[in-house]
N, CA, C and O of each residue as an XYZ file, in Angstrom:
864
protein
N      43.688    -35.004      8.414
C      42.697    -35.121      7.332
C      41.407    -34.436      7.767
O      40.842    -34.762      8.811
N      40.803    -33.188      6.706
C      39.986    -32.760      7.673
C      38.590    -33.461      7.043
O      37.544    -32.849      6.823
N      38.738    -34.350      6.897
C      36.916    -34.727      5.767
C      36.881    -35.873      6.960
O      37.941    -35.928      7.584
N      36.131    -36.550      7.277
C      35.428    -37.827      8.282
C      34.141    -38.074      7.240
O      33.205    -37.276      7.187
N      34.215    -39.256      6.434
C      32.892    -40.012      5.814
C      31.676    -40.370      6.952
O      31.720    -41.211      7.851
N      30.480    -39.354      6.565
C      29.604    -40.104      8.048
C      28.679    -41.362      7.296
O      28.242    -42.367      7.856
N      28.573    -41.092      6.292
C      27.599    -42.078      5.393
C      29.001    -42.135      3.829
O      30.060    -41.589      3.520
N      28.056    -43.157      3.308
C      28.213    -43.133      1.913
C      28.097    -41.825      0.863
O      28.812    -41.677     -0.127
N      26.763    -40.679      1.414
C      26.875    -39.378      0.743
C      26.871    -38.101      1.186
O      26.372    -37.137      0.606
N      27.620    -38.113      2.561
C      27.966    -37.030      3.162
C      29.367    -37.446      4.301
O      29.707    -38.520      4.797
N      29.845    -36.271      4.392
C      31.327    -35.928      5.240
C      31.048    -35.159      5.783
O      29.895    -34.734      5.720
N      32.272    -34.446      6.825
C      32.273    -34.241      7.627
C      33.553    -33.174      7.894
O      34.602    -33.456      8.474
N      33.251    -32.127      7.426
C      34.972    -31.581      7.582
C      35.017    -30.244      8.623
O      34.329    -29.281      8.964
N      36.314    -30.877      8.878
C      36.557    -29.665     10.327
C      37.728    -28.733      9.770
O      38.835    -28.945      9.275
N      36.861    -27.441     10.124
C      37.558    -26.219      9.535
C      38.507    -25.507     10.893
O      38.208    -25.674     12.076
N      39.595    -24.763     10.441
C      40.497    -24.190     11.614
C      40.578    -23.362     11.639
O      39.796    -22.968     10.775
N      41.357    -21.966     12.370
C      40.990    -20.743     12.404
C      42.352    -20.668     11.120
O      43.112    -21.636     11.129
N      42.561    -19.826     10.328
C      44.117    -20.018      9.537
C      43.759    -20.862      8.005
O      44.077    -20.307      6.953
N      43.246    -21.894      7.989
C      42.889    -22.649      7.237
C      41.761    -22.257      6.394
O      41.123    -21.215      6.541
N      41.521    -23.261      5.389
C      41.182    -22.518      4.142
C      40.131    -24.074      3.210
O      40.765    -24.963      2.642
N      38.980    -24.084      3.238
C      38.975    -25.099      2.660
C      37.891    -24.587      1.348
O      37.544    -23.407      1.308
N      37.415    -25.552      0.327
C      36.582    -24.840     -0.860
C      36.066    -25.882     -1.266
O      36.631    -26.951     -1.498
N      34.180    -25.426     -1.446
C      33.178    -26.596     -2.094
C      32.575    -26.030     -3.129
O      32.577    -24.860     -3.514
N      31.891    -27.285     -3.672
C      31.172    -26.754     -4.293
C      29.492    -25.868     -3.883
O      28.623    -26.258     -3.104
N      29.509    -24.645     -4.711
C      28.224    -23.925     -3.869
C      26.333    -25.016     -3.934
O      25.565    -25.392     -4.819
N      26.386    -25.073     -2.820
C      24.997    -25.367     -2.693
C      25.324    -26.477     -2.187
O      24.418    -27.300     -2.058
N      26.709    -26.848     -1.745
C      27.295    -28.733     -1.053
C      27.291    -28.191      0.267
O      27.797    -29.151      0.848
N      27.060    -27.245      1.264
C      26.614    -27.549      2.719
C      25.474    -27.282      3.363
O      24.767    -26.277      3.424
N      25.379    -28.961      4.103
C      24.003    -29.510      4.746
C      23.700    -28.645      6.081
O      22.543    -28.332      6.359
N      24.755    -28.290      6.859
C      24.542    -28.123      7.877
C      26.193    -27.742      8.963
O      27.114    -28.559      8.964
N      26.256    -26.705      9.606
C      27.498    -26.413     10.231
C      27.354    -25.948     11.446
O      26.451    -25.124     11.584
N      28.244    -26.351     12.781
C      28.492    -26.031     13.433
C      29.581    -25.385     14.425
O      30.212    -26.190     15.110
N      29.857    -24.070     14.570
C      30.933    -23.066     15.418
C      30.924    -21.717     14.288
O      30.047    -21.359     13.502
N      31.777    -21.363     14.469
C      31.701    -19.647     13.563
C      32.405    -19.773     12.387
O      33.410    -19.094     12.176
N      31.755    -20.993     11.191
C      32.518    -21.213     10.135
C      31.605    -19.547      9.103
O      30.552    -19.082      9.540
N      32.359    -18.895      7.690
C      32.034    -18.420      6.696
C      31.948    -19.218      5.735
O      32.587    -20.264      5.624
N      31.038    -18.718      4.866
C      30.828    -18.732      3.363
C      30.930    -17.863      2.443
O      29.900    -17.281      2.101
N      32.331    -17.508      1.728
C      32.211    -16.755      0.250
C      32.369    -17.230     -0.711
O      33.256    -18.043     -0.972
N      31.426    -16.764     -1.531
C      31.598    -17.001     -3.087
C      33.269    -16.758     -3.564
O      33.853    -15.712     -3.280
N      34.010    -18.020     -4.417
C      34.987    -17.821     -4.977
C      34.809    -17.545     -6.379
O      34.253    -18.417     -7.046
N      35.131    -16.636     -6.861
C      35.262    -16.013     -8.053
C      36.723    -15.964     -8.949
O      36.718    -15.824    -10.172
N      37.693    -16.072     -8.318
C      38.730    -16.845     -8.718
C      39.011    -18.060     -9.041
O      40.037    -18.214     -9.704
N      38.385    -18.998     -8.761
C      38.449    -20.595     -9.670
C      39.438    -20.775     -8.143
O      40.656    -20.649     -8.276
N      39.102    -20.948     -7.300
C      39.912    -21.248     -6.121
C      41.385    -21.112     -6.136
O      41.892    -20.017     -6.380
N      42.203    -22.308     -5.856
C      44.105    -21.598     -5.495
C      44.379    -21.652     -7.335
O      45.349    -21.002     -7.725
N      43.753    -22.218     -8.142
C      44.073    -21.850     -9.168
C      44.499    -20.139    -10.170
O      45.010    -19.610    -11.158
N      43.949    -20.025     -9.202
C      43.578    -18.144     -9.811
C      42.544    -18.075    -11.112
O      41.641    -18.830    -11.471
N      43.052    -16.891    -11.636
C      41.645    -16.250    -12.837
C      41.414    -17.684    -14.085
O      40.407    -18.217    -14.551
N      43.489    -17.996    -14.354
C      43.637    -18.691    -15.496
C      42.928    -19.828    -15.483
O      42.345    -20.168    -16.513
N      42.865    -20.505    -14.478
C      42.290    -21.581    -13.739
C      40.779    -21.532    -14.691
O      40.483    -22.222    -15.666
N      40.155    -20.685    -14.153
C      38.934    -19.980    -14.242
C      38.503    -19.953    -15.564
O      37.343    -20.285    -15.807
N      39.377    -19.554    -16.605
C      39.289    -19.178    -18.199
C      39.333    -20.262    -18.762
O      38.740    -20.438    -19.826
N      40.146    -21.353    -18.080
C      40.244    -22.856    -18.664
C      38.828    -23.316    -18.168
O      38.170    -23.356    -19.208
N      38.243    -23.578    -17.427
C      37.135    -24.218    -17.170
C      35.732    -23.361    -17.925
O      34.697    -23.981    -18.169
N      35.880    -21.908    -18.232
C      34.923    -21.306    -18.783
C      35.080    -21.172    -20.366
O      34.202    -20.830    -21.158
N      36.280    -21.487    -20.619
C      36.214    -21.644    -22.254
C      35.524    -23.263    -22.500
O      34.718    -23.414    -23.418
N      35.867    -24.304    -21.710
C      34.995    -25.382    -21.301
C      33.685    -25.637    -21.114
O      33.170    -26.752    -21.041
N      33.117    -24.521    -21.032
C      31.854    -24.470    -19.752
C      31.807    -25.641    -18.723
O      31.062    -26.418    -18.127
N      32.624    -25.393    -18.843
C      32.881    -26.285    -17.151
C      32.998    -26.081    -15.974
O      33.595    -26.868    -15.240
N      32.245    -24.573    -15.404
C      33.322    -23.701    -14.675
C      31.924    -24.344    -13.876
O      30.742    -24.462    -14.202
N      32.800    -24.722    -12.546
C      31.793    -24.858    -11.437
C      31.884    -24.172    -10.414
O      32.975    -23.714    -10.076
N      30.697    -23.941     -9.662
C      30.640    -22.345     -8.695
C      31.610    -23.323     -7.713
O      31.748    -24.546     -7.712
N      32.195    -22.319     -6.917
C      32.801    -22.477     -5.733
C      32.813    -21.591     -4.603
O      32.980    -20.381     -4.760
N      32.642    -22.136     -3.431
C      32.539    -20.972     -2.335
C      33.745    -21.536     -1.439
O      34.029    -22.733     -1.405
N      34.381    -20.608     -0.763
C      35.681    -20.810      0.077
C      34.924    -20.539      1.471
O      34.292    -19.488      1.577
N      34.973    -21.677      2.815
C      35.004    -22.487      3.605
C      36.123    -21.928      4.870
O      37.096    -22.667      5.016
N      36.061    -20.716      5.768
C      36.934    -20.251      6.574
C      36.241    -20.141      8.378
O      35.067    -19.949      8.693
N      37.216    -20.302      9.127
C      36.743    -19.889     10.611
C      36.938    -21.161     10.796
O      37.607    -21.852     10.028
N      36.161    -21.737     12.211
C      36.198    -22.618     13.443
C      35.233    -23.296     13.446
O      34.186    -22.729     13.763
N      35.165    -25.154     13.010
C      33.769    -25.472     13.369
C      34.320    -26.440     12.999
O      35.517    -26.716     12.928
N      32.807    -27.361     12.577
C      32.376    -28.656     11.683
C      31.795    -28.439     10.588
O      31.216    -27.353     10.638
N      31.635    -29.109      9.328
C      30.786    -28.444      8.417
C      30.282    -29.862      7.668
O      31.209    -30.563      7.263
N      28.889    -30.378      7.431
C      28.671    -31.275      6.962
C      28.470    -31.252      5.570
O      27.337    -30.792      5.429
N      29.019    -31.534      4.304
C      29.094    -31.743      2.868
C      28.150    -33.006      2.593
O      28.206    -34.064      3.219
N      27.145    -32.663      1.396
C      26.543    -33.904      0.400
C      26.050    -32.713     -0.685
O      26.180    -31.492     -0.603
N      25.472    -33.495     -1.669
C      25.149    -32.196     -2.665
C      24.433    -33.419     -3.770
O      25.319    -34.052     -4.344
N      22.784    -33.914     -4.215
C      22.083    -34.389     -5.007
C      21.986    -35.460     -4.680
O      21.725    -36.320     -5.521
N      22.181    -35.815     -3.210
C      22.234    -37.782     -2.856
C      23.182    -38.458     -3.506
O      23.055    -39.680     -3.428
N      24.433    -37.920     -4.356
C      25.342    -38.859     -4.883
C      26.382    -39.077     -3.651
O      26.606    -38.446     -2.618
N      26.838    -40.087     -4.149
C      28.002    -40.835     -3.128
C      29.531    -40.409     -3.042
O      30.260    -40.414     -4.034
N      29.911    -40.077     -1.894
C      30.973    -39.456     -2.057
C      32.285    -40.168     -1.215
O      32.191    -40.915     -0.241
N      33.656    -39.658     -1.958
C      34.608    -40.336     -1.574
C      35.631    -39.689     -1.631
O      35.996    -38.912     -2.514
N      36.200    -40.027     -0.563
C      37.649    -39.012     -0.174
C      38.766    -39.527     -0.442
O      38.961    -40.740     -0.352
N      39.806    -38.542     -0.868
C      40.763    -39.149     -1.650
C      42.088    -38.496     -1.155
O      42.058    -37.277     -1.326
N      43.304    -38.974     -0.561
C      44.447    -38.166      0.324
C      45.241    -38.122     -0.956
O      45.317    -39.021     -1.793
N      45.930    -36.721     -0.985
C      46.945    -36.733     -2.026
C      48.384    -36.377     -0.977
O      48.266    -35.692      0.038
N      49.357    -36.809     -1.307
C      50.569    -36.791     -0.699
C      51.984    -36.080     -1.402
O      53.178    -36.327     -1.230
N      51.276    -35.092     -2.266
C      51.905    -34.421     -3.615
C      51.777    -34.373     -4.865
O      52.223    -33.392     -5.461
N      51.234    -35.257     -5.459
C      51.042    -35.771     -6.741
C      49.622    -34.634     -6.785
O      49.163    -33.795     -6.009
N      49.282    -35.131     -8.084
C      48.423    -34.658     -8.738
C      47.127    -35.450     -8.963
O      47.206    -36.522     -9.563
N      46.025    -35.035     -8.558
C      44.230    -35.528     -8.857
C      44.224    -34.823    -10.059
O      44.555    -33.650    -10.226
N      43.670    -35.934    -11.202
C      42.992    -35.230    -12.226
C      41.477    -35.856    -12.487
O      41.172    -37.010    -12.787
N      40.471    -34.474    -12.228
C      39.614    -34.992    -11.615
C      38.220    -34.025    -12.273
O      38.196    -32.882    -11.817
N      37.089    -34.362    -13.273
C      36.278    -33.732    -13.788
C      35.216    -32.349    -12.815
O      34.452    -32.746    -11.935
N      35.287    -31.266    -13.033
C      34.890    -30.416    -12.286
C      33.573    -30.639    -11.743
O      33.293    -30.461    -10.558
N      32.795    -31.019    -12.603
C      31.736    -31.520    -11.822
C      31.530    -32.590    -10.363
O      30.604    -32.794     -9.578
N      32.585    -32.977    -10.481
C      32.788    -34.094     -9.237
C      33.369    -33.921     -7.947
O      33.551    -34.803     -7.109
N      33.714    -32.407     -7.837
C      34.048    -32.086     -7.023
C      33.420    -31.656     -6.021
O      32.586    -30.777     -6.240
N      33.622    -32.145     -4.575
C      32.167    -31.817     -3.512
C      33.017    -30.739     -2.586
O      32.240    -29.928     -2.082
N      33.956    -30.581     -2.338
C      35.045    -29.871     -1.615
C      36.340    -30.746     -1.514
O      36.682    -31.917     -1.682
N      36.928    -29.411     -1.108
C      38.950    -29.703     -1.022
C      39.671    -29.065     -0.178
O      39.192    -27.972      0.122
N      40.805    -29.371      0.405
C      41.742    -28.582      1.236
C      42.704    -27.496      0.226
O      43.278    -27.597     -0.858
N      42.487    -26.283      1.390
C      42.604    -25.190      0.826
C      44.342    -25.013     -0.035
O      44.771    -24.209     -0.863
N      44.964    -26.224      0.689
C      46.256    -26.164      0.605
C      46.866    -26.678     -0.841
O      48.006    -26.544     -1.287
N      45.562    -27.393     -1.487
C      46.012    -28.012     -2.779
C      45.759    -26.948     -3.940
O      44.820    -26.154     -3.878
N      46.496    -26.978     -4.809
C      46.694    -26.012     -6.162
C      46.223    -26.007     -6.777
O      46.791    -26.621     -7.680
N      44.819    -25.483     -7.235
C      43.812    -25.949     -8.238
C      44.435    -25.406     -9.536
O      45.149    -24.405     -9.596
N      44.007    -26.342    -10.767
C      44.749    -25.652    -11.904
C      43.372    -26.447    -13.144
O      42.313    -26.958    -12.778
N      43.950    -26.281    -14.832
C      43.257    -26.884    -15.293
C      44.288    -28.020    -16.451
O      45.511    -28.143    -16.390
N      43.543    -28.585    -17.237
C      44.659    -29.700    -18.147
C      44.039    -29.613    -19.211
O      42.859    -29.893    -19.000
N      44.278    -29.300    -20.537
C      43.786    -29.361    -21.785
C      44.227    -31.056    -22.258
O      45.278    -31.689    -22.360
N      42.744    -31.334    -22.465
C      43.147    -32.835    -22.754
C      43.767    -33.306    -23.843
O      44.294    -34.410    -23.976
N      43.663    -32.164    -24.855
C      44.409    -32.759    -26.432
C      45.833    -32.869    -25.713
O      46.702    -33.608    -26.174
N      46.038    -32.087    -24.543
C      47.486    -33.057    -24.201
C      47.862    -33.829    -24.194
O      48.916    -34.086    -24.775
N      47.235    -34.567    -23.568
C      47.521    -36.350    -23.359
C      46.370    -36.939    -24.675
O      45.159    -36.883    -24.886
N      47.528    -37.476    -25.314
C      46.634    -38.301    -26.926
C      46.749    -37.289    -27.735
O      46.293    -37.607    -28.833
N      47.154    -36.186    -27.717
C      46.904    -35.201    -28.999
C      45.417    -35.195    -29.463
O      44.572    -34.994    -28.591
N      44.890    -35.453    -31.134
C      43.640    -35.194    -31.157
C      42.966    -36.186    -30.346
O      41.916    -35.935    -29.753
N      43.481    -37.176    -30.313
C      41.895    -38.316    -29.576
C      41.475    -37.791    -27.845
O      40.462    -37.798    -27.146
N      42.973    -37.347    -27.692
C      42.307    -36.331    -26.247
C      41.226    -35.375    -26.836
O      40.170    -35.755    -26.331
N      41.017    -34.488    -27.528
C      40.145    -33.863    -27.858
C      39.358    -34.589    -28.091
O      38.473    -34.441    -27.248
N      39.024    -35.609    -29.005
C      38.080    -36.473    -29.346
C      37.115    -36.717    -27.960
O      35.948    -36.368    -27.778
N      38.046    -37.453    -27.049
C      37.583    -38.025    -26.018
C      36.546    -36.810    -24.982
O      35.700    -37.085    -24.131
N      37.046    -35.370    -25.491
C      36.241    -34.454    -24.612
C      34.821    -34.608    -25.394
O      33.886    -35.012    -24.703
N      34.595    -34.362    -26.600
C      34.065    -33.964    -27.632
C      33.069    -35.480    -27.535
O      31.892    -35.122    -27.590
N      33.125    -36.400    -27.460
C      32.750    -37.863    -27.649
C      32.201    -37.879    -25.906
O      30.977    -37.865    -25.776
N      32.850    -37.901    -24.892
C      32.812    -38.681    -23.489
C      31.393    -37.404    -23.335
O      30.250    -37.858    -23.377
N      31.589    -35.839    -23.162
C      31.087    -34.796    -22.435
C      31.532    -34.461    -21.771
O      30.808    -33.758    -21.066
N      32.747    -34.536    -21.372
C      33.904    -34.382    -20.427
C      34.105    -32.950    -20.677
O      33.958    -32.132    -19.770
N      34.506    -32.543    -22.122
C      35.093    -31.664    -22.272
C      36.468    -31.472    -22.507
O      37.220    -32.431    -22.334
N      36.940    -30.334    -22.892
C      37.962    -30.553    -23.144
C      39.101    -30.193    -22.519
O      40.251    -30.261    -22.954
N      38.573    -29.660    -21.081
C      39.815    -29.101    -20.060
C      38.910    -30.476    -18.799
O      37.755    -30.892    -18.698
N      40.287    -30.771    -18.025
C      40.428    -31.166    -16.669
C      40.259    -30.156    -15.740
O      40.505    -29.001    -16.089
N      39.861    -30.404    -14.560
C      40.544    -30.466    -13.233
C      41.970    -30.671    -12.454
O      41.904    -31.581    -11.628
N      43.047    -30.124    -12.523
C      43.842    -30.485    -11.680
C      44.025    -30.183    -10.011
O      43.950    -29.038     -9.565
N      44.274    -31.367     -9.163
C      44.337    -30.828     -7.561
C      45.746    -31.475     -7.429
O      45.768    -32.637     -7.838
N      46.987    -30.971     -6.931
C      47.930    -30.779     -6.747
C      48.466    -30.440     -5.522
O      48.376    -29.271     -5.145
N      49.183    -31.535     -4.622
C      50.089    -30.980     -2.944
C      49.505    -31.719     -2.247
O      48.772    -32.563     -2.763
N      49.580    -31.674     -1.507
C      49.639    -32.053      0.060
C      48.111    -32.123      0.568
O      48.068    -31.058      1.185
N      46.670    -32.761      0.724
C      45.612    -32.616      1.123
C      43.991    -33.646      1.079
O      44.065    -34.848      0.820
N      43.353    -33.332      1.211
C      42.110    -34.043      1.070
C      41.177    -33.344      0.180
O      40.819    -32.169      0.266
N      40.731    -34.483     -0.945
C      39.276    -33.884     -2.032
C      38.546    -35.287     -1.789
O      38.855    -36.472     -1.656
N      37.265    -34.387     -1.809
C      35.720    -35.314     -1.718
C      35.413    -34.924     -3.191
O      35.338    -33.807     -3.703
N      35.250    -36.218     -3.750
C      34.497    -36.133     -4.737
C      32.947    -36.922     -4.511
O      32.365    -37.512     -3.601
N      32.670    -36.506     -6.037
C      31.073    -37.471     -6.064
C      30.693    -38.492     -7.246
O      30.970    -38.325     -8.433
N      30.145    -39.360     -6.804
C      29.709    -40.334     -7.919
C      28.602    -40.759     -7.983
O      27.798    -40.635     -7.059
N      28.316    -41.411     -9.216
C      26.645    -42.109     -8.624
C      26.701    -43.765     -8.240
O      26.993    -44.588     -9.107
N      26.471    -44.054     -7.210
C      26.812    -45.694     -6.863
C      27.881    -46.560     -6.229
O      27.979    -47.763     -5.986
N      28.712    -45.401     -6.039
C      29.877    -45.418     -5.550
C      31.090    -45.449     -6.006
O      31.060    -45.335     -7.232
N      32.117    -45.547     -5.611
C      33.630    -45.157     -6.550
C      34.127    -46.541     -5.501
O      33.772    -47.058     -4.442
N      35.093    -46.715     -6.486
C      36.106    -48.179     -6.518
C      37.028    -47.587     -7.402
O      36.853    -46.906     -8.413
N      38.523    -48.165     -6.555
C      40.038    -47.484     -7.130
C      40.060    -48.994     -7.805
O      39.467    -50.022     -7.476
N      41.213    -48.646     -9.148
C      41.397    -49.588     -9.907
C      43.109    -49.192     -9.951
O      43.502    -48.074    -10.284
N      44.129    -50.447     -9.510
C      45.173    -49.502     -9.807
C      46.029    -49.591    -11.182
O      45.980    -50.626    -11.847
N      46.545    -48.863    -11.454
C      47.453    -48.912    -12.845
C      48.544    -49.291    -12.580
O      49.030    -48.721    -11.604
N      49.285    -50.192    -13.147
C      50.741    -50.555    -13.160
C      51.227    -50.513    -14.892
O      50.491    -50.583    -15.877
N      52.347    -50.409    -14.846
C      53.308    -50.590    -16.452
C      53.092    -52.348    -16.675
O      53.787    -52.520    -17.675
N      52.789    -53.084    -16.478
C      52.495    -54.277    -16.752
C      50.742    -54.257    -17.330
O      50.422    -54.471    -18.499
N      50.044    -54.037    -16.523
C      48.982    -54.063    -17.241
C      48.284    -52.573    -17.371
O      48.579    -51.873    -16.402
N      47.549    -52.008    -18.199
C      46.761    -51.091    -19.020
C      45.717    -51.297    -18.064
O      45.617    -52.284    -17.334
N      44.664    -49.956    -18.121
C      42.948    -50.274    -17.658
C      42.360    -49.425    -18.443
O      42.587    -48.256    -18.754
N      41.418    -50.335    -18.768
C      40.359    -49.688    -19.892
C      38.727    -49.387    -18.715
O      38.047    -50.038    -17.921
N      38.766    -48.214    -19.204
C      37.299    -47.516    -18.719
C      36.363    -47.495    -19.694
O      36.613    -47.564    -20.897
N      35.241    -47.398    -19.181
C      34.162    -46.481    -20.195
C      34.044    -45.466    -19.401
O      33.912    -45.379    -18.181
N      34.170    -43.983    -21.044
C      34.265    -42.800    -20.210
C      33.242    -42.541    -19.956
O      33.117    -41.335    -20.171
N      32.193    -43.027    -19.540
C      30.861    -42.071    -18.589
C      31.248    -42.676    -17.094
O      31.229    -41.773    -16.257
N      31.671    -44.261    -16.418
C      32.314    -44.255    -15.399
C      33.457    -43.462    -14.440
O      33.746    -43.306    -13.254
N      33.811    -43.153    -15.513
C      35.656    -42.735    -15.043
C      34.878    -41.307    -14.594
O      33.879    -40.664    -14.914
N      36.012    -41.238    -13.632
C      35.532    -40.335    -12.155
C      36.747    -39.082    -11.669
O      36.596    -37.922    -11.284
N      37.927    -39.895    -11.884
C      39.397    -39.169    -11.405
C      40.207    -40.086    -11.514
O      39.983    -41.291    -11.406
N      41.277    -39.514    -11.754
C      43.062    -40.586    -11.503
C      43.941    -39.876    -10.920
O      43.758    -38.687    -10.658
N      45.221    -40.650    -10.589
C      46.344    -39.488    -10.307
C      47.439    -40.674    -10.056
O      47.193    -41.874     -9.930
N      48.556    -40.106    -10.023
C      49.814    -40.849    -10.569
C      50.644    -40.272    -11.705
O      50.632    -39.127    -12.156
N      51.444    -41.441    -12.100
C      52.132    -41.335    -13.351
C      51.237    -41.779    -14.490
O      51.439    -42.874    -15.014
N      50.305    -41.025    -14.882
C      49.413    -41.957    -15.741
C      48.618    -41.680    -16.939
O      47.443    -41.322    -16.861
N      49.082    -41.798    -17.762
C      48.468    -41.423    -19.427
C      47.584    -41.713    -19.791
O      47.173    -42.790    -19.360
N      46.741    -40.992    -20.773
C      45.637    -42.167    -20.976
C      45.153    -41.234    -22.674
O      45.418    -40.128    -23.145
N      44.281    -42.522    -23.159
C      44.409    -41.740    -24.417
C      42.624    -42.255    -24.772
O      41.949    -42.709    -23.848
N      42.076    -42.116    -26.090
C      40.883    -42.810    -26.304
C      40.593    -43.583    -27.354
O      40.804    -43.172    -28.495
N      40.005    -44.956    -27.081
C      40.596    -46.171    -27.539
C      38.646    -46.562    -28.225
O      37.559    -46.486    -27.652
N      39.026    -46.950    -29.599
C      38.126    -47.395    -30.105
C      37.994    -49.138    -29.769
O      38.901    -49.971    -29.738
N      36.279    -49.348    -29.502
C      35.864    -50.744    -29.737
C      34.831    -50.903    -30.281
O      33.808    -51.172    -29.651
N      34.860    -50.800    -31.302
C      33.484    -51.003    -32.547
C      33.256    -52.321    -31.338
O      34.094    -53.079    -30.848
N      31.200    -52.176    -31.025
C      30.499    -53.382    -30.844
C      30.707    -53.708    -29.614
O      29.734    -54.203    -29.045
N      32.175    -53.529    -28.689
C      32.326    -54.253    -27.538
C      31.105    -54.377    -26.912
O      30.818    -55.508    -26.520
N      30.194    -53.348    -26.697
C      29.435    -53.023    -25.930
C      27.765    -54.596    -26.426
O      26.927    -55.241    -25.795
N      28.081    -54.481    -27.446
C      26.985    -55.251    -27.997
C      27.250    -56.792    -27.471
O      26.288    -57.525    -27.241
N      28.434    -57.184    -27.317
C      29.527    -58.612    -27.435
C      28.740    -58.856    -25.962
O      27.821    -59.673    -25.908
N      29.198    -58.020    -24.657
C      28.870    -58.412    -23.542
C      27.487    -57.821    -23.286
O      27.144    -57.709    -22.109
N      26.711    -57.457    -24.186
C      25.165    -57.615    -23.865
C      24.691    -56.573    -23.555
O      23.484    -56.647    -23.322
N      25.398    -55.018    -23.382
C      24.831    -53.623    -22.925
C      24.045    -53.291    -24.033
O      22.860    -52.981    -24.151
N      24.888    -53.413    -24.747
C      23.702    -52.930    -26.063
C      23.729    -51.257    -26.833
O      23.397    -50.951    -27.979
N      24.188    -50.487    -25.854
C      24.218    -49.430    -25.925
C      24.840    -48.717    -26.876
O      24.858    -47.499    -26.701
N      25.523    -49.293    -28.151
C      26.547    -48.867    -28.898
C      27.808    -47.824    -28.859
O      28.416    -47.267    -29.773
N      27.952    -47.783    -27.494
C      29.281    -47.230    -27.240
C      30.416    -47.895    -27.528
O      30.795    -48.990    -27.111
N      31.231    -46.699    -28.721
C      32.107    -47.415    -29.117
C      34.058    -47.192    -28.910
O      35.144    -47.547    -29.368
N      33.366    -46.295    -27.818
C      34.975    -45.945    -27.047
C      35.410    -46.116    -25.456
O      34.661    -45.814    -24.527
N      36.428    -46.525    -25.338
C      36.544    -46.806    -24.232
C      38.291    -45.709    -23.469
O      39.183    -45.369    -24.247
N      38.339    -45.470    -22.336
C      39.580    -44.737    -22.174
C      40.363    -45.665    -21.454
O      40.179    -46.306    -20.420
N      41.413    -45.558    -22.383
C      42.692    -46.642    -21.808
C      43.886    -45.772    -20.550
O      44.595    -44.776    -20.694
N      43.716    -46.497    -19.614
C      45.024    -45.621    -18.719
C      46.449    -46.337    -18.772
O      46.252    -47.551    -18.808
N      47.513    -46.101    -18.786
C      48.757    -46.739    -18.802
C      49.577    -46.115    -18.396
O      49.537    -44.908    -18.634
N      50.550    -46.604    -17.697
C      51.821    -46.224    -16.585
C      51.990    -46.493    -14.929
O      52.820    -47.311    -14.531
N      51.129    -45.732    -13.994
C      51.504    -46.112    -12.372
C      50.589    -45.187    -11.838
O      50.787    -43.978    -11.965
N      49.488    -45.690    -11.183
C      48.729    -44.966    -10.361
C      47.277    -45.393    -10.236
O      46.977    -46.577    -10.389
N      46.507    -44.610    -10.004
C      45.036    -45.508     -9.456
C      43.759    -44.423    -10.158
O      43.541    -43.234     -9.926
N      43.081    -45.364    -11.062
C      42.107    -44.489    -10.986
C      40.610    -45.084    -10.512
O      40.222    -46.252    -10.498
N      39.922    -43.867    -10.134
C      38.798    -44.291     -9.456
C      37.810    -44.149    -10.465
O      38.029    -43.374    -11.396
N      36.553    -44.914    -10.394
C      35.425    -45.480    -10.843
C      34.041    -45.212    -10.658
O      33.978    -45.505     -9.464
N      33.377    -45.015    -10.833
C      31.452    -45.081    -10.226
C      30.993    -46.044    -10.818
O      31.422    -46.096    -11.971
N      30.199    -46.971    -10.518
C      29.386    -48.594    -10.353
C      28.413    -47.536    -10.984
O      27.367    -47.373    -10.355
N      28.580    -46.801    -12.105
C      26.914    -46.582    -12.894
C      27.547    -45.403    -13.954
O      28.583    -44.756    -13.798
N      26.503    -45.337    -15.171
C      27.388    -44.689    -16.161
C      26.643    -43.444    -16.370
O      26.708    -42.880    -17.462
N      26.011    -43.020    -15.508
C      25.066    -42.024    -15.155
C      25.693    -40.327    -14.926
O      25.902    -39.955    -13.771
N      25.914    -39.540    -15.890
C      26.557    -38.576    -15.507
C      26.224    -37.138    -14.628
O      25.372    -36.384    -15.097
N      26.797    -36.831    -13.558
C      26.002    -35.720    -12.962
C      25.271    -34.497    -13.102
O      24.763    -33.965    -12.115
């Protein structure tokens, strides 16, 4: 695993000679041995298409690719960051939240009217999300970021989890999710805020959270 958490909003990742890792530009604090920095202009292992999905989005977030021999310390706006091992499966995970990743995972993108048909769209159009994902895919380590910290919630086929989409952070698993009206909920338990949608996940897997509804 090459990320080491030194705090709550910075890591720690050790780069190899061969190896390949990718952040977001303006996420390193400080490095030590004969690491590079280039601008990725390809949307990282995703390629161009990758790229066209997040820019028909405007979602496209800069990325610089992370090569050579060292240490390299990651934080990026004082938000809190959290590392997440994938073991094949798939991170689906908002571009903005991404602080860096191992070079080895498959970046791609997800049109959300996929999952839910229109209310996936809705939910881009409504949350600010947008209407393409993030996908990270294979074998590796992603740091993401949150504000306040991230807490996994897990999903099982027995019970459903309902988010509010300015929390929701990333998921991955077997796991659907669609966007779920609650006229008032918000008023019932005292926020007040009149948000009146919430995103339901259902099937097998974990999604993670931020303790604040504060978007980056």
């Amino acid at each position: 695993m090459p990320f080491r958490e030194i705090n709550s909003k910075m890591v720690e990742a050790t780069v190899l000679p061969g190896q390949r890792l990718f952040s977001q530009r303006g996420a390193m604090l400080a490095y030590k041995g004969e690491v590079s920095f280039t601008p990725n202009l390809q949307g990282g292992q995703g390629g161009i298409m990758s790229m066209i999905g997040r820019r028909v989005a405007n979602e496209a977030t800069p990325l610089m690719s992370v090569e050579g021999s060292g240490t390299v310390l990651f934080g990026h706006g004082g938000h809190h960051v959290h590392v997440i091992n994938l073991t094949g499966d798939t991170l689906y995970v908002e571009a903005d939240r991404l602080l860096a990743f191992e070079g080895t995972l498959q970046q791609g993108t997800m049109f959300m009217g996929s999952q839910g048909g229109v209310m996936g769209m809705v939910r881009g159009q409504v949350t600010g999300q947008g209407l393409f994902t993030t996908t990270l895919k294979g074998q590796g380590s992603v740091a993401v970021m949150a504000h306040g910290g991230v807490f996994e919630i897990p999903v099982t086929p027995q019970h459903a989890v309902h988010v509010d989409p300015q929390a929701y952070v990333a998921h991955h698993g077997e796991v659907r999710n669609k966007l779920s009206t609650a006229l008032g909920w918000r008023d019932m338990v005292g926020r007040g805020s009149g948000e009146a949608f919430q995103l339901e996940l259902s099937g097998s897997g974990t999604v993670y959270v931020q303790a604040s509804e504060e978007k980056l």
